[in-house]
mmCIF file of the N, C-alpha and C atoms, coordinates in Angstrom:
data_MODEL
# 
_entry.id   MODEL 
# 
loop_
_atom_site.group_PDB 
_atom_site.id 
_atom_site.type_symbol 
_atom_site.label_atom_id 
_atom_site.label_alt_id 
_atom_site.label_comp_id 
_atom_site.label_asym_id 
_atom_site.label_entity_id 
_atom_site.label_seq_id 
_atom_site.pdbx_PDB_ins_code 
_atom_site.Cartn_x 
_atom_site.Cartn_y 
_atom_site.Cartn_z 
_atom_site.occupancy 
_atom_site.B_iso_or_equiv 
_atom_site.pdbx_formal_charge 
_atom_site.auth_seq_id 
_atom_site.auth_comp_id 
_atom_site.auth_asym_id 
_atom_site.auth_atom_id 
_atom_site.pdbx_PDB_model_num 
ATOM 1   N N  . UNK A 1 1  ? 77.577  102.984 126.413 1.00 0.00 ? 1  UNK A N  1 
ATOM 2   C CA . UNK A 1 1  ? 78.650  102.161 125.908 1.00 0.00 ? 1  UNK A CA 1 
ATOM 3   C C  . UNK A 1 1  ? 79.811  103.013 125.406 1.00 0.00 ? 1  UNK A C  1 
ATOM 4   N N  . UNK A 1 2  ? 79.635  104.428 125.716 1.00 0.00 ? 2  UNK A N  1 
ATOM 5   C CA . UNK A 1 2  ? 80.569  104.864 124.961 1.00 0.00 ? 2  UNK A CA 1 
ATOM 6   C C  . UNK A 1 2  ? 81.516  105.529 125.507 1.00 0.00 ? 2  UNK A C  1 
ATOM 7   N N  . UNK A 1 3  ? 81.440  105.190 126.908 1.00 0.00 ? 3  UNK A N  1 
ATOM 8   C CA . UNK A 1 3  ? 82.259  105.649 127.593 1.00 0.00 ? 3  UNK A CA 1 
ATOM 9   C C  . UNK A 1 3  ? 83.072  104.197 128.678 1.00 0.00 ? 3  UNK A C  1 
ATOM 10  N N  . UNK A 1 4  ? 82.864  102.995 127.879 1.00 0.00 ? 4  UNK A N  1 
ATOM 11  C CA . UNK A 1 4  ? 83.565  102.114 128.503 1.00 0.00 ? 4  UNK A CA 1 
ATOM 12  C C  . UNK A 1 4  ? 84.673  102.139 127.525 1.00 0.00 ? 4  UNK A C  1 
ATOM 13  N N  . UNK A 1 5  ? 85.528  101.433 128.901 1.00 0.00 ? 5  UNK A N  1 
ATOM 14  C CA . UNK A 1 5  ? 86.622  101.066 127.698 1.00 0.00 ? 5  UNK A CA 1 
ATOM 15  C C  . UNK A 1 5  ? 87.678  99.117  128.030 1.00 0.00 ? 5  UNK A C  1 
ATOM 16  N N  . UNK A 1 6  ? 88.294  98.830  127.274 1.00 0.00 ? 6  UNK A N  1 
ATOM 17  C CA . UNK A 1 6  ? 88.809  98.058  127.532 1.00 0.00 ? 6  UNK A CA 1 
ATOM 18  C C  . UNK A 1 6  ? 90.056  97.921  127.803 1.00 0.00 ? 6  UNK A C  1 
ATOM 19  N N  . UNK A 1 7  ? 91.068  97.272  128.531 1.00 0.00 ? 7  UNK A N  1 
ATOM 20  C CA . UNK A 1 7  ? 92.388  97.319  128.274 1.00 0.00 ? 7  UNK A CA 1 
ATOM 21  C C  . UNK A 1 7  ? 92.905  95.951  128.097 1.00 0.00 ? 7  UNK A C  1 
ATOM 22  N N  . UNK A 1 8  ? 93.892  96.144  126.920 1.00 0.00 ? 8  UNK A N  1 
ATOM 23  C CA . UNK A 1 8  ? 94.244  94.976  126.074 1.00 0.00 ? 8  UNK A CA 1 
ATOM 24  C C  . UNK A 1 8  ? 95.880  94.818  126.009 1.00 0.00 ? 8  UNK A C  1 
ATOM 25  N N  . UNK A 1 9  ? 96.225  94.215  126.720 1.00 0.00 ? 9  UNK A N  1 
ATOM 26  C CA . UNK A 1 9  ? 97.707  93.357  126.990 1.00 0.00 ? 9  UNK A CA 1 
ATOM 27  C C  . UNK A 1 9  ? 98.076  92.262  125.777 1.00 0.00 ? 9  UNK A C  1 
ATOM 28  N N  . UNK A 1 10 ? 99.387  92.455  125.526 1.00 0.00 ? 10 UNK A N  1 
ATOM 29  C CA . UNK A 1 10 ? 99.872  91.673  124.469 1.00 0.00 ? 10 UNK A CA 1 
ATOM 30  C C  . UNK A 1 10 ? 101.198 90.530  125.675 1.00 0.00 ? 10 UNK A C  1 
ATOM 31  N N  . UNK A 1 11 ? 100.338 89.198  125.685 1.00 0.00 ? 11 UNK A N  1 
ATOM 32  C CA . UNK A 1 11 ? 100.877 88.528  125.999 1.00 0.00 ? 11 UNK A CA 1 
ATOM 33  C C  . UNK A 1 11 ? 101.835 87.288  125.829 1.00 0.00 ? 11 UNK A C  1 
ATOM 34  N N  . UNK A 1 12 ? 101.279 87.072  124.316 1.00 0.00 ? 12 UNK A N  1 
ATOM 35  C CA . UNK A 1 12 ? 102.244 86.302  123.440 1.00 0.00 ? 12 UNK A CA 1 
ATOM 36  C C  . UNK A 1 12 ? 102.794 86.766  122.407 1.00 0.00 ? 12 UNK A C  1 
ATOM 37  N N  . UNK A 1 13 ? 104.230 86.299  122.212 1.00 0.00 ? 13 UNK A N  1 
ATOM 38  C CA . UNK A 1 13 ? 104.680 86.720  120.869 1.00 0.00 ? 13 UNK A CA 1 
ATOM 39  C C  . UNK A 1 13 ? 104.257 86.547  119.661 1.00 0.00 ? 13 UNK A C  1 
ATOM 40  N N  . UNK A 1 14 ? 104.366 87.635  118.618 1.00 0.00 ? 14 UNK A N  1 
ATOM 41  C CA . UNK A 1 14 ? 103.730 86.982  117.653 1.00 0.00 ? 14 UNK A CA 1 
ATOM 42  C C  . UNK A 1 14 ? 104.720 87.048  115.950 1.00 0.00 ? 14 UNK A C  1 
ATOM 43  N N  . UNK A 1 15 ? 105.743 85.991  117.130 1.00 0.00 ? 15 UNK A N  1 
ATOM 44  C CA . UNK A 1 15 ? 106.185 85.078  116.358 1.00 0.00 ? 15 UNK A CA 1 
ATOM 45  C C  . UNK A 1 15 ? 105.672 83.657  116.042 1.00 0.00 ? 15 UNK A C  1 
ATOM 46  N N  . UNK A 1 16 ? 105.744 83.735  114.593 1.00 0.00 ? 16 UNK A N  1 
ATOM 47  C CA . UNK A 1 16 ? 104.649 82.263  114.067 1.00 0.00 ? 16 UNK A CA 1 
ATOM 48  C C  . UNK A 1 16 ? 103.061 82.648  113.533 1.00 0.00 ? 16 UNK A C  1 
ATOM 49  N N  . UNK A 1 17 ? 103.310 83.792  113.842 1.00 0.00 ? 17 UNK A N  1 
ATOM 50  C CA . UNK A 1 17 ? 101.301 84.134  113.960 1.00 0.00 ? 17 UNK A CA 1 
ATOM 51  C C  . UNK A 1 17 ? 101.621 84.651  112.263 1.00 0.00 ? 17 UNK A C  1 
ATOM 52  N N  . UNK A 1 18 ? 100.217 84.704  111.754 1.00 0.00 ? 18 UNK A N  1 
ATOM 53  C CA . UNK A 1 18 ? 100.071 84.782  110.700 1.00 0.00 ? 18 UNK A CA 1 
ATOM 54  C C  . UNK A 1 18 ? 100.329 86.574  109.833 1.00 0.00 ? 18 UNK A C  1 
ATOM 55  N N  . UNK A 1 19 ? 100.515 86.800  109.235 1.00 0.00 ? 19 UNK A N  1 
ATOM 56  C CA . UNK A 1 19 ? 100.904 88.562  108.869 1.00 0.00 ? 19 UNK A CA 1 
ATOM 57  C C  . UNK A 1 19 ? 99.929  89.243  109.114 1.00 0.00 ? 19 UNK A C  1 
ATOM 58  N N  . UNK A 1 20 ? 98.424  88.223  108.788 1.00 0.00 ? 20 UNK A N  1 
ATOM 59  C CA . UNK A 1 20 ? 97.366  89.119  108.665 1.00 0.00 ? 20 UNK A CA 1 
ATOM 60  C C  . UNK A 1 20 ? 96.837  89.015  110.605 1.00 0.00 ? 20 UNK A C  1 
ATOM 61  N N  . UNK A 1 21 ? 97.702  88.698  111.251 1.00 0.00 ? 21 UNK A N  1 
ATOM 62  C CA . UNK A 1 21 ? 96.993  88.880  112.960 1.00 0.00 ? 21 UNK A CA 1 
ATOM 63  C C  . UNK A 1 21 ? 98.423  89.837  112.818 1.00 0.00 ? 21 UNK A C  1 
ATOM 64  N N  . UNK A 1 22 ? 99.685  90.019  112.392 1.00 0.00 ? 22 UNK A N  1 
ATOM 65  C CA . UNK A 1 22 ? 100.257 90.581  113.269 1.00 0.00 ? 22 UNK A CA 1 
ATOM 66  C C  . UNK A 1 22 ? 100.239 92.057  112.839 1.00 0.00 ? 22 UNK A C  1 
ATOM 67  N N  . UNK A 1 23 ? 98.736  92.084  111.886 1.00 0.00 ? 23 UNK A N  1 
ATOM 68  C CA . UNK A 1 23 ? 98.288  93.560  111.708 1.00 0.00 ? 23 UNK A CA 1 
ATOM 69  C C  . UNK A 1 23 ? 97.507  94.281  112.513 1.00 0.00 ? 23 UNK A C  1 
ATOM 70  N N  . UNK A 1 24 ? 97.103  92.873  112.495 1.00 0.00 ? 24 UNK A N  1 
ATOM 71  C CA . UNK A 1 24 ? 96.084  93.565  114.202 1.00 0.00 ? 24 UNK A CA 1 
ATOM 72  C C  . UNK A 1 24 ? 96.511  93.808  115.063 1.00 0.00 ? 24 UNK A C  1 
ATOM 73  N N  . UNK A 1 25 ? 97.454  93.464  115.672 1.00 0.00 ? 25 UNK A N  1 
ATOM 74  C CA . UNK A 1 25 ? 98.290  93.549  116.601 1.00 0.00 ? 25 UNK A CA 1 
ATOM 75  C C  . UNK A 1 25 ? 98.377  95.007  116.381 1.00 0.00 ? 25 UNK A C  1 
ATOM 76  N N  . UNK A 1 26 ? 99.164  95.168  115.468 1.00 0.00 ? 26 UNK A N  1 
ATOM 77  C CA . UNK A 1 26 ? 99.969  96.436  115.284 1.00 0.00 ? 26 UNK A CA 1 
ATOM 78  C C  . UNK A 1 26 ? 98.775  97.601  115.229 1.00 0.00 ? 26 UNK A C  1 
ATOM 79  N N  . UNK A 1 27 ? 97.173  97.122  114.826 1.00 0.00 ? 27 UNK A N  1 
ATOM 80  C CA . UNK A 1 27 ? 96.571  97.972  114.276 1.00 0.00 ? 27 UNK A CA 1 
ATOM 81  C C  . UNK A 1 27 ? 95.717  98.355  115.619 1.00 0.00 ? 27 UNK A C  1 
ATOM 82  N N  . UNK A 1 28 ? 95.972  97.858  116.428 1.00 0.00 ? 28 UNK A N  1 
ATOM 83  C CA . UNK A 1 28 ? 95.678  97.490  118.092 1.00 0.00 ? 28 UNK A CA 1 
ATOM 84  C C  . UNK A 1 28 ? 96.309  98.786  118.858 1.00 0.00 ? 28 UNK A C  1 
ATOM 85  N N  . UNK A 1 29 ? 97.718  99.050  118.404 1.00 0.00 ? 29 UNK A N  1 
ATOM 86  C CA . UNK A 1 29 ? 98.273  100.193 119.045 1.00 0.00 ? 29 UNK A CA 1 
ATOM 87  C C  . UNK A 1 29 ? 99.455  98.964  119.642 1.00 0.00 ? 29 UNK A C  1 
ATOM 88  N N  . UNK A 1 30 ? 99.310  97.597  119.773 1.00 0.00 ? 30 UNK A N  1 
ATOM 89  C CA . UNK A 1 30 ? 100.537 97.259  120.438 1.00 0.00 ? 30 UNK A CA 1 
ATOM 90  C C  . UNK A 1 30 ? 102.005 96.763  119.751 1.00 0.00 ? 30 UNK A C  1 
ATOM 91  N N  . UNK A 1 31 ? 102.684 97.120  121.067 1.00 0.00 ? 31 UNK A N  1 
ATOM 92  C CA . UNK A 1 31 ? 104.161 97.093  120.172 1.00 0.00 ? 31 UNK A CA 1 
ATOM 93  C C  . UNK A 1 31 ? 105.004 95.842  120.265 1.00 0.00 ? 31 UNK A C  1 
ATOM 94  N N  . UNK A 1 32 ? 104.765 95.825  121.725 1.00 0.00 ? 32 UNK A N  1 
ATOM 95  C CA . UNK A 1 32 ? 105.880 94.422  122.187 1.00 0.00 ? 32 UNK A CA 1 
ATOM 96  C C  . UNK A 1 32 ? 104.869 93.811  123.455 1.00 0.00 ? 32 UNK A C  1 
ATOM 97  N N  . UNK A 1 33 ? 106.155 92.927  123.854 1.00 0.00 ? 33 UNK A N  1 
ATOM 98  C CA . UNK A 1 33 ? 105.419 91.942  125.131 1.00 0.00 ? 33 UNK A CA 1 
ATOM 99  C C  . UNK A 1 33 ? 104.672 92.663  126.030 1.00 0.00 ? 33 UNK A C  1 
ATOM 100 N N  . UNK A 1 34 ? 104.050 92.232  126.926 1.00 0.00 ? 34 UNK A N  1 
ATOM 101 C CA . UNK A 1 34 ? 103.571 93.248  127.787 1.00 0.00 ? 34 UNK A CA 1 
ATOM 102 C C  . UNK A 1 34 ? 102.996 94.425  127.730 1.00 0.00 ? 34 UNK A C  1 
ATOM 103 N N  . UNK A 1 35 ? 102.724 94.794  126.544 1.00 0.00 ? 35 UNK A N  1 
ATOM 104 C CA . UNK A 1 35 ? 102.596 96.355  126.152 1.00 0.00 ? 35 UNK A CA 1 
ATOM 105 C C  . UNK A 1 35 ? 100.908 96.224  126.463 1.00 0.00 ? 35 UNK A C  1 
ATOM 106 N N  . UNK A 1 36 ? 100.255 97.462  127.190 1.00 0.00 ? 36 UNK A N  1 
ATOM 107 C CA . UNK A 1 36 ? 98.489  97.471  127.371 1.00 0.00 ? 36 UNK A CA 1 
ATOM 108 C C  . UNK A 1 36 ? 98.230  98.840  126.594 1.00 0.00 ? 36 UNK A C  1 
ATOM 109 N N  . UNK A 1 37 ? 97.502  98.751  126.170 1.00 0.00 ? 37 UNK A N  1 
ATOM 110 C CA . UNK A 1 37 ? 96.780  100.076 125.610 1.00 0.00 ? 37 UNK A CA 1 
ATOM 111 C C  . UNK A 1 37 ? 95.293  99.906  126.036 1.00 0.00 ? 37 UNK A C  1 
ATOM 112 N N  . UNK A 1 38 ? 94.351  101.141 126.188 1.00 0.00 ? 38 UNK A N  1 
ATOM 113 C CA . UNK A 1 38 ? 93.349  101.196 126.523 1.00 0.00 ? 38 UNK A CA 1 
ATOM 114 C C  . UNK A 1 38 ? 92.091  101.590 125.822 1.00 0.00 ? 38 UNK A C  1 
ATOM 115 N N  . UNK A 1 39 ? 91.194  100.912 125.069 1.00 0.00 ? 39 UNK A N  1 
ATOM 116 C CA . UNK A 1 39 ? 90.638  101.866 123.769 1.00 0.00 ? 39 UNK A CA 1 
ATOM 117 C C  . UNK A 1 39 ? 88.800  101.622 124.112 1.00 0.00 ? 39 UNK A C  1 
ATOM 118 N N  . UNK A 1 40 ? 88.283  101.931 123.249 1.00 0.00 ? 40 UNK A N  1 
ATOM 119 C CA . UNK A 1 40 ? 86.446  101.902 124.125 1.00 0.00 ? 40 UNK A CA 1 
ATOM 120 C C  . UNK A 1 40 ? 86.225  101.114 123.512 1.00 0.00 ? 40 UNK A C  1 
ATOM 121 N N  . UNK A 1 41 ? 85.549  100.417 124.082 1.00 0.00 ? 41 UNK A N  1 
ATOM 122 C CA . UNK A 1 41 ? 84.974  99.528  123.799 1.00 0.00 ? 41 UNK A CA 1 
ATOM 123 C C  . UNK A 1 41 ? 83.652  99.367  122.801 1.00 0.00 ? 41 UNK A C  1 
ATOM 124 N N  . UNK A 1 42 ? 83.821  99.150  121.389 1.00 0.00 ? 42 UNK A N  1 
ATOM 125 C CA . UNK A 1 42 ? 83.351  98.904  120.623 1.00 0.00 ? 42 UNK A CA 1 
ATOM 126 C C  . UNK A 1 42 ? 82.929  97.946  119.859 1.00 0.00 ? 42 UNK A C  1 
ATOM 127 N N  . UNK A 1 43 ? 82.354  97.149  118.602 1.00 0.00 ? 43 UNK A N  1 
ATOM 128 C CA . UNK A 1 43 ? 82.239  96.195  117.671 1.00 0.00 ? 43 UNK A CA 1 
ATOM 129 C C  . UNK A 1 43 ? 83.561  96.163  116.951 1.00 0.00 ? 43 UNK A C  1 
ATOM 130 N N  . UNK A 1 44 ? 84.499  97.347  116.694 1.00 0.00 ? 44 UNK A N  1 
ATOM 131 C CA . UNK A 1 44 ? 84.983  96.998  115.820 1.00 0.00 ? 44 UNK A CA 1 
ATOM 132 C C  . UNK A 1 44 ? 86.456  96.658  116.300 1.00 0.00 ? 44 UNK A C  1 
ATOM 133 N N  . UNK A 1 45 ? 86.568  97.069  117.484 1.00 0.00 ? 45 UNK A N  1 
ATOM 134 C CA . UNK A 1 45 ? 88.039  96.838  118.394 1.00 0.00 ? 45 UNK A CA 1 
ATOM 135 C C  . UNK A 1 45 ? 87.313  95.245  118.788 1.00 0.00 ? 45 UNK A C  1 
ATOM 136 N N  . UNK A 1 46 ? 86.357  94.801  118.891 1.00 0.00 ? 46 UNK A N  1 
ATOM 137 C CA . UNK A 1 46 ? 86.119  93.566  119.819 1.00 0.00 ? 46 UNK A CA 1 
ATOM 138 C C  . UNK A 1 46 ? 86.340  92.444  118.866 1.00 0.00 ? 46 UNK A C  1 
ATOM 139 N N  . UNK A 1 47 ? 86.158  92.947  117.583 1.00 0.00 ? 47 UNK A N  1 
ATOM 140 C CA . UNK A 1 47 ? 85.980  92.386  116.457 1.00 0.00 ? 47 UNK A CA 1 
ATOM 141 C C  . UNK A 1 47 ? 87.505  91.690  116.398 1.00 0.00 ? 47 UNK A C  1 
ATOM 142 N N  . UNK A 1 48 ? 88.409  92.769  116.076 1.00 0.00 ? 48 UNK A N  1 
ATOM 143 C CA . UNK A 1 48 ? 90.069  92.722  116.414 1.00 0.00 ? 48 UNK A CA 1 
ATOM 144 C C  . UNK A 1 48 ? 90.225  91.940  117.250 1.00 0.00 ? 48 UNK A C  1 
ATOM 145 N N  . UNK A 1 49 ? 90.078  91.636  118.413 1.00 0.00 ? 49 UNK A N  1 
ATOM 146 C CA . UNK A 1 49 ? 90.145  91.078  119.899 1.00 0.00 ? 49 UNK A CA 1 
ATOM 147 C C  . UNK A 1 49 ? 89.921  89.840  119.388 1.00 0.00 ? 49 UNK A C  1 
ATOM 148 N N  . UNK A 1 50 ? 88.914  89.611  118.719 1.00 0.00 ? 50 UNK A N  1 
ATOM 149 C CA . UNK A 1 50 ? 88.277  88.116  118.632 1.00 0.00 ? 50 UNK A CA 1 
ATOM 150 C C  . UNK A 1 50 ? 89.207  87.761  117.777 1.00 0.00 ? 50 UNK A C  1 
ATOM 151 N N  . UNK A 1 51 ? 90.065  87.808  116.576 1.00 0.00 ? 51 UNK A N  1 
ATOM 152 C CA . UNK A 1 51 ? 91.057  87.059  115.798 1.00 0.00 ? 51 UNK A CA 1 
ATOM 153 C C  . UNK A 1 51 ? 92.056  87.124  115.988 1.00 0.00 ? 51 UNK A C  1 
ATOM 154 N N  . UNK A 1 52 ? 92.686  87.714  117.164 1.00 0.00 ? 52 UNK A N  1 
ATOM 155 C CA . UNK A 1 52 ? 93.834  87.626  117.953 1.00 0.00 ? 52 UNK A CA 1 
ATOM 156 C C  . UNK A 1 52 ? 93.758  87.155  119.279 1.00 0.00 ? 52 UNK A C  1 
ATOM 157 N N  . UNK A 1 53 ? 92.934  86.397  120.396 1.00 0.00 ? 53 UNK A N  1 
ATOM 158 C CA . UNK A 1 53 ? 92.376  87.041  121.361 1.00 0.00 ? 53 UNK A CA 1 
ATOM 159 C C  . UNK A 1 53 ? 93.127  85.542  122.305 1.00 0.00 ? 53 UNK A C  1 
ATOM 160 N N  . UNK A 1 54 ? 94.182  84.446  121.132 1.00 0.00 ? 54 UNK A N  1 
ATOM 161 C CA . UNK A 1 54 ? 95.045  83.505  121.858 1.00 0.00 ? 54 UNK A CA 1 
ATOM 162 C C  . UNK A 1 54 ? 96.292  84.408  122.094 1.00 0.00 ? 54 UNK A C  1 
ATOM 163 N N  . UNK A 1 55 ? 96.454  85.672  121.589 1.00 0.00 ? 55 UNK A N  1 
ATOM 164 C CA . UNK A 1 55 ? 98.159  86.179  121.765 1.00 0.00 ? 55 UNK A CA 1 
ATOM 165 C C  . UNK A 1 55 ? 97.817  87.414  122.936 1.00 0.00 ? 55 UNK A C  1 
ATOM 166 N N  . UNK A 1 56 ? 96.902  87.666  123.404 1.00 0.00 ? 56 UNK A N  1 
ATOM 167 C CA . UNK A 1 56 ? 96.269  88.742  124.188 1.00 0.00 ? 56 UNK A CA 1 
ATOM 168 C C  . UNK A 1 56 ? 95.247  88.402  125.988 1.00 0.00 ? 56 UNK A C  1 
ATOM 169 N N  . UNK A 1 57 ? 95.664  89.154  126.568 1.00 0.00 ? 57 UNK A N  1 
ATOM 170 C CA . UNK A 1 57 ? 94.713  89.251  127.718 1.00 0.00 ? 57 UNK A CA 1 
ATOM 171 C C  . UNK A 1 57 ? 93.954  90.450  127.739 1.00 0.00 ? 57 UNK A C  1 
ATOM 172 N N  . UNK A 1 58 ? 92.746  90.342  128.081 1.00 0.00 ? 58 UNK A N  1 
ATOM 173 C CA . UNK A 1 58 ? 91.500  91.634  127.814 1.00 0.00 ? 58 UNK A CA 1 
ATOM 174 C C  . UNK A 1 58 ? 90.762  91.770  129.277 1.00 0.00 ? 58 UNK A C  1 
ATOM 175 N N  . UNK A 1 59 ? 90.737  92.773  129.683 1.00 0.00 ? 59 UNK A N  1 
ATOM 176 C CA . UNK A 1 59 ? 89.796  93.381  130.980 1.00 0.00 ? 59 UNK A CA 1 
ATOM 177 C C  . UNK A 1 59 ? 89.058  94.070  130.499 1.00 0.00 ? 59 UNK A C  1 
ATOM 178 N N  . UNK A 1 60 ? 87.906  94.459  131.045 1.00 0.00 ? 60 UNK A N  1 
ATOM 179 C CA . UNK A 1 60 ? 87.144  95.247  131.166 1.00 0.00 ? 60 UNK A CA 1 
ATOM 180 C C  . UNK A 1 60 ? 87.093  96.653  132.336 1.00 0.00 ? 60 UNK A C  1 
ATOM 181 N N  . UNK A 1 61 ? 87.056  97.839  132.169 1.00 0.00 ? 61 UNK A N  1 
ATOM 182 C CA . UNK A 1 61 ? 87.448  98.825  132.899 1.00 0.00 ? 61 UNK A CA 1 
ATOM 183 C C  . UNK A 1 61 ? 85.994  99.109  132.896 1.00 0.00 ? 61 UNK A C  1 
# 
């Protein structure tokens, strides 16, 4: 598992979203629309994923 990883697209704005998602966001690595970053796939990034995961698209690599 520790060599998977995920890649995570920011697909909605997060305007309207609450301060405490648009930390995650930020705490995610993403910046703006469209932006993907790629990180391994863990509990605690999935964790993140799951309380943001209406403003985001997620693959599996």
């Amino acid at each position: 598992m520790a060599d998977k990883k995920v890649r995570i697209t920011l697909v909605k704005s997060t305007i309207g979203a609450s301060p405490n998602q648009r930390k995650v966001v930020e705490g995610l690595g993403l910046r703006k629309l469209q932006h993907a970053v790629e990180l391994p796939d863990n509990p605690q990034v999935r964790g993140a994923i799951e309380k943001i995961k209406h403003l985001l698209n997620v693959e599996e690599l």
